[in-house]
MIDOSE-1310 file (N, C-alpha, C; in nm, 2 decimals, decimal comma, always signed):
residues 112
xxxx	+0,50/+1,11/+2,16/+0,50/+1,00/+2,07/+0,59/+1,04/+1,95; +0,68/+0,96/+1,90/+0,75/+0,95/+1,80/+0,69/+0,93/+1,66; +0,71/+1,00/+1,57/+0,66/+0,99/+1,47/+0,77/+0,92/+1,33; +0,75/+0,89/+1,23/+0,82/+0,81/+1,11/+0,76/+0,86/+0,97
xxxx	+0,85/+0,91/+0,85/+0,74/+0,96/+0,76/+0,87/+0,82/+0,68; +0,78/+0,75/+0,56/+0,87/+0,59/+0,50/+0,82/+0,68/+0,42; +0,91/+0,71/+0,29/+0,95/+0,71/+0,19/+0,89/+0,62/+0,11; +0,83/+0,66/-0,05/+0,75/+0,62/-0,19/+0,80/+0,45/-0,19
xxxx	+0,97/+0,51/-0,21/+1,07/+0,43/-0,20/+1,09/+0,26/-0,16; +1,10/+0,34/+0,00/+1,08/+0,25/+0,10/+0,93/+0,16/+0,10; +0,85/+0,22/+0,09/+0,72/+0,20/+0,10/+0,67/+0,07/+0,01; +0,74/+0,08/-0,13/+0,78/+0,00/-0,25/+0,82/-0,14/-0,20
xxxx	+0,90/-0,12/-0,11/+1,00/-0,25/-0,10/+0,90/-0,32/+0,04; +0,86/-0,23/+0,15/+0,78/-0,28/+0,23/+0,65/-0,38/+0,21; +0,53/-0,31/+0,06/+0,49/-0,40/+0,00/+0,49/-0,52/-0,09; +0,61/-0,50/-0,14/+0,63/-0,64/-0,20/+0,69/-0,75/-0,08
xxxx	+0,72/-0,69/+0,01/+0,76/-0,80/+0,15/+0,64/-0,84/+0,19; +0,54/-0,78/+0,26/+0,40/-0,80/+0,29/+0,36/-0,87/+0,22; +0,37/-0,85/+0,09/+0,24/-0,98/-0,08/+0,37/-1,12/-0,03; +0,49/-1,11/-0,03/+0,55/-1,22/-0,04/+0,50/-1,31/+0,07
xxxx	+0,51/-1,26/+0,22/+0,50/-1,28/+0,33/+0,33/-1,38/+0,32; +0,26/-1,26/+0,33/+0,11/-1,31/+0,30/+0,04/-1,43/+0,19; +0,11/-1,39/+0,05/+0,11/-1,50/-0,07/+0,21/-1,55/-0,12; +0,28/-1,64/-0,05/+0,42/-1,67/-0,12/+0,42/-1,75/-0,23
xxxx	+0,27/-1,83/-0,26/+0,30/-1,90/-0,42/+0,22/-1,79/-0,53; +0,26/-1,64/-0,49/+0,18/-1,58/-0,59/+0,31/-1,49/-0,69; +0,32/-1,44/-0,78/+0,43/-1,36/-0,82/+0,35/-1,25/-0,86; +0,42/-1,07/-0,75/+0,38/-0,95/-0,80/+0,44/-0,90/-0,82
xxxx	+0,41/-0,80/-0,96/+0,49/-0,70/-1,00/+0,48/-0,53/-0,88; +0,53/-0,49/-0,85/+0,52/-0,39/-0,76/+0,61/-0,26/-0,83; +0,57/-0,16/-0,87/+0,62/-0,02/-0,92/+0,58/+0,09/-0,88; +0,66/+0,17/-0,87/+0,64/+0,30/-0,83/+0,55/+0,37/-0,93
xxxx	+0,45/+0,44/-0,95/+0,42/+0,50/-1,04/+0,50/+0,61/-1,11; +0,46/+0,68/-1,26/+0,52/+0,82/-1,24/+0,42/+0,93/-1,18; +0,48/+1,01/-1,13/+0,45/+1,14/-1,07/+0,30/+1,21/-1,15; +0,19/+1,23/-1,13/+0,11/+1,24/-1,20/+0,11/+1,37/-1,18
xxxx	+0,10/+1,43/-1,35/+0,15/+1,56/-1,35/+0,22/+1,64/-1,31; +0,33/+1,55/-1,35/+0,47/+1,60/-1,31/+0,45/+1,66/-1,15; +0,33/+1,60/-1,08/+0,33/+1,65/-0,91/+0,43/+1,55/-0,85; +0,56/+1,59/-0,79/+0,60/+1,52/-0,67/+0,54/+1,45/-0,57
xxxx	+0,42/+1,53/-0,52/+0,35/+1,51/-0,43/+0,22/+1,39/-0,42; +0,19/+1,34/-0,53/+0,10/+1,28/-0,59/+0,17/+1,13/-0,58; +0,17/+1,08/-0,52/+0,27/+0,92/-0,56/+0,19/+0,77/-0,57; +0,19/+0,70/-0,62/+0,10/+0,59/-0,66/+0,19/+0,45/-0,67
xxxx	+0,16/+0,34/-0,65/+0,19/+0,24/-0,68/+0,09/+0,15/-0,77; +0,15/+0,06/-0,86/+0,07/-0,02/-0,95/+0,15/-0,20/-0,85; +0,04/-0,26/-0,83/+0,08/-0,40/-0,81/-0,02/-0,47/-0,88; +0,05/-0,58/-0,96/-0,05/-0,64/-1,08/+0,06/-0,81/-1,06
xxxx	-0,06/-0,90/-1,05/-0,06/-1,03/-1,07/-0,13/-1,11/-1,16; -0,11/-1,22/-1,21/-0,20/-1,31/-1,27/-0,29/-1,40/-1,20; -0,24/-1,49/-1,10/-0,34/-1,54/-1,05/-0,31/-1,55/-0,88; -0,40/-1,62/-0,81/-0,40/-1,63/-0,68/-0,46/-1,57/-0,63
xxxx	-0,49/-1,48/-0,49/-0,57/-1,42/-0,47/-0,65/-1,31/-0,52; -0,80/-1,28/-0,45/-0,82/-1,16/-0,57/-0,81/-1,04/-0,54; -0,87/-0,91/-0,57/-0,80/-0,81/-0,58/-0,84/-0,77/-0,40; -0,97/-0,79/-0,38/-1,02/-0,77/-0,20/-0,91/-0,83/-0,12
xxxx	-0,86/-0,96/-0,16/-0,72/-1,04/-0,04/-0,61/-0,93/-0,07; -0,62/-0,86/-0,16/-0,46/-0,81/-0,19/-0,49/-0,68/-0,11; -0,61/-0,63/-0,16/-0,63/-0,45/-0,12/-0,63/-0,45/+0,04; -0,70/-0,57/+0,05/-0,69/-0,60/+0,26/-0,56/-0,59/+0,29
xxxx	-0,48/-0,67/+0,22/-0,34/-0,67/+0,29/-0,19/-0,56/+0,29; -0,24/-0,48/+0,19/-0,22/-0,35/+0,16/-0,26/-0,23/+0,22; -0,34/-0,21/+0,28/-0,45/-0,13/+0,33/-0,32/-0,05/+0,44; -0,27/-0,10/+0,51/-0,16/-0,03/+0,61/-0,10/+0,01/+0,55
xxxx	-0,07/+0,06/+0,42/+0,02/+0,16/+0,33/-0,03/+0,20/+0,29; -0,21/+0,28/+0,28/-0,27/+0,39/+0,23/-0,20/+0,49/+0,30; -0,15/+0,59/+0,23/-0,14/+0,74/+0,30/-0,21/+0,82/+0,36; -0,33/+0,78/+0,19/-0,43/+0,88/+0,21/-0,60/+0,78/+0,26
xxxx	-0,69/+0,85/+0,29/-0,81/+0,79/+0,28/-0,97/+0,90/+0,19; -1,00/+0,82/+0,16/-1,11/+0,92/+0,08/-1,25/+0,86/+0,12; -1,31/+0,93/+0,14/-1,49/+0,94/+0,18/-1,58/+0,96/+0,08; -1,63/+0,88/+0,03/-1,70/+0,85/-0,14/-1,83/+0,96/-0,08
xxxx	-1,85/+0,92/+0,00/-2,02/+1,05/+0,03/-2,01/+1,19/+0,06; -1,88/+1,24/+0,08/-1,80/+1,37/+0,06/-1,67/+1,42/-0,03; -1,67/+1,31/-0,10/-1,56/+1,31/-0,17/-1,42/+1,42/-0,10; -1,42/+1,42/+0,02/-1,28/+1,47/+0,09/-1,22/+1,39/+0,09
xxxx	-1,04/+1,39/+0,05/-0,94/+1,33/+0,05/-0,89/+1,31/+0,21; -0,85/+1,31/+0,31/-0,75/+1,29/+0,38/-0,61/+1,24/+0,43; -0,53/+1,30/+0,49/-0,41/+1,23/+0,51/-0,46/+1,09/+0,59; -0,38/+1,04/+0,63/-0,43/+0,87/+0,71/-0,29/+0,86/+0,78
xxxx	-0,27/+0,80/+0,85/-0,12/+0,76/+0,96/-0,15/+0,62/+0,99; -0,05/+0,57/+1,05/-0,08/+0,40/+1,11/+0,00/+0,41/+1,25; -0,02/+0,34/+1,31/+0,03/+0,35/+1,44/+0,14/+0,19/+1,43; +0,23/+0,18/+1,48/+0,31/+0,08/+1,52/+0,38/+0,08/+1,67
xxxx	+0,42/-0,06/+1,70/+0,52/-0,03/+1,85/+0,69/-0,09/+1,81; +0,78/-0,04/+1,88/+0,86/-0,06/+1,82/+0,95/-0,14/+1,93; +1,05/-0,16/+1,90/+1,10/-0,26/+1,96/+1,17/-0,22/+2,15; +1,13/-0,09/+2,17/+1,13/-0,07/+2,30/+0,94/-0,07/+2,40
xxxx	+0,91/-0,09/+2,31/+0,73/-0,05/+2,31/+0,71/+0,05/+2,32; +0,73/+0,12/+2,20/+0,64/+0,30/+2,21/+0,61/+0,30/+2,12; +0,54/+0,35/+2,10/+0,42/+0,36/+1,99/+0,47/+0,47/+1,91; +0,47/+0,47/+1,77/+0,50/+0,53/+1,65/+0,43/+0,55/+1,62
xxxx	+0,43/+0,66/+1,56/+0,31/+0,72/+1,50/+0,38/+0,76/+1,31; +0,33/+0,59/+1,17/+0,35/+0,61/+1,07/+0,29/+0,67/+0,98; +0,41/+0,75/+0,90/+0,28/+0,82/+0,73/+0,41/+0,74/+0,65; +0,32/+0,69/+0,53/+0,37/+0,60/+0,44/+0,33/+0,72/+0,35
xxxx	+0,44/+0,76/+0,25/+0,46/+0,86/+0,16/+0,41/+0,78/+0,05; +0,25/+0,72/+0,00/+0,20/+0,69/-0,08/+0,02/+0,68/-0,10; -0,02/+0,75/-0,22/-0,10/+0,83/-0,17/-0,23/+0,76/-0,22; -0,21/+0,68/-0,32/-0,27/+0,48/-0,36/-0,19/+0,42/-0,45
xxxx	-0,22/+0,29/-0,40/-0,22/+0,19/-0,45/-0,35/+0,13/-0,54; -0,26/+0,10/-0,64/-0,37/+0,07/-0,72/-0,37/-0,10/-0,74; -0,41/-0,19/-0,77/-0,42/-0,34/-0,76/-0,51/-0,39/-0,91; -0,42/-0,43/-0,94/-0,43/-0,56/-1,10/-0,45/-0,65/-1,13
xxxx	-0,56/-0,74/-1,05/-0,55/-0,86/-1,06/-0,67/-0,95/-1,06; -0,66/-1,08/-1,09/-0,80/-1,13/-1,08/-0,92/-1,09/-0,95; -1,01/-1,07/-1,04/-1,12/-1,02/-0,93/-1,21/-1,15/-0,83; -1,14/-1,27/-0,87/-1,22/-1,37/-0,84/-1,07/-1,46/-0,79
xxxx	-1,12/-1,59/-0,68/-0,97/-1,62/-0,65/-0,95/-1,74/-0,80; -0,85/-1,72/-0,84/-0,80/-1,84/-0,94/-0,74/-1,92/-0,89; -0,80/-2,08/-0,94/-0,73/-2,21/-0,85/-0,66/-2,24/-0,99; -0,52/-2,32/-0,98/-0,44/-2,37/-1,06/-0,47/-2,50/-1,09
C-alpha cells in the first residue's frame, strides 16, 4: 500500500474546498496557525465563521483532516491516517500534516 503525507499547506487549501463544497452559502476564514512554540512540528488551523452551520456540522466535516486523535480518559495523543482510493483503485494510506483544527463559530445553527 502506497502511502501520502499532504502538507500544513496543502491541507489548508483542501479544507476550505470541503467547507465550500459542503456549505456554499456560508463564508470561512481558514488559516494556518503559527507554530506553537516556535515547534515546527505542532501545526494548527483556525476556521472561524459567523453564521450557518454550527460548530458539530463543521467539526464533522473536517474530521478527515485530524492528524492527530486524543483519548480524553488517557489523555494519550496519537498519530491518526485516513485511508483513500485513487484513481487506479488502490488504496492510500493518508497523514494530513495537521495536528488540530480548531473551529469558530456559532454553536447553534443560525437561520438568516
Amino acid at each position: 500500500m502506497k502511502s501520502r503525507t499532504v502538507t500544513a499547506e496543502e491541507t489548508v487549501d483542501l479544507i476550505s474546498e470541503a467547507l465550500q463544497e459542503e456549505f456554499p452559502n456560508t463564508v470561512f476564514a481558514v488559516r494556518l496557525e503559527e507554530p506553537l512554540l516556535s515547534k515546527k512540528d505542532i501545526q494548527g488551523v483556525d476556521v472561524i465563521w459567523v453564521d450557518g452551520p454550527n460548530r458539530d456540522q463543521v467539526e464533522d466535516a473536517l474530521d478527515q483532516f485530524q492528524g492527530v486523535t486524543w483519548d480524553p480518559r488517557t489523555g494519550v495523543l496519537e498519530g491518526r491516517s485516513h485511508y483513500v482510493v485513487d484513481g487506479e483503485g488502490e488504496l492510500i494510506q493518508v497523514f494530513y500534516n495537521i495536528d488540530y483544527i480548531f473551529c469558530d463559530g456559532p454553536s447553534s445553527i443560525v437561520h438568516s
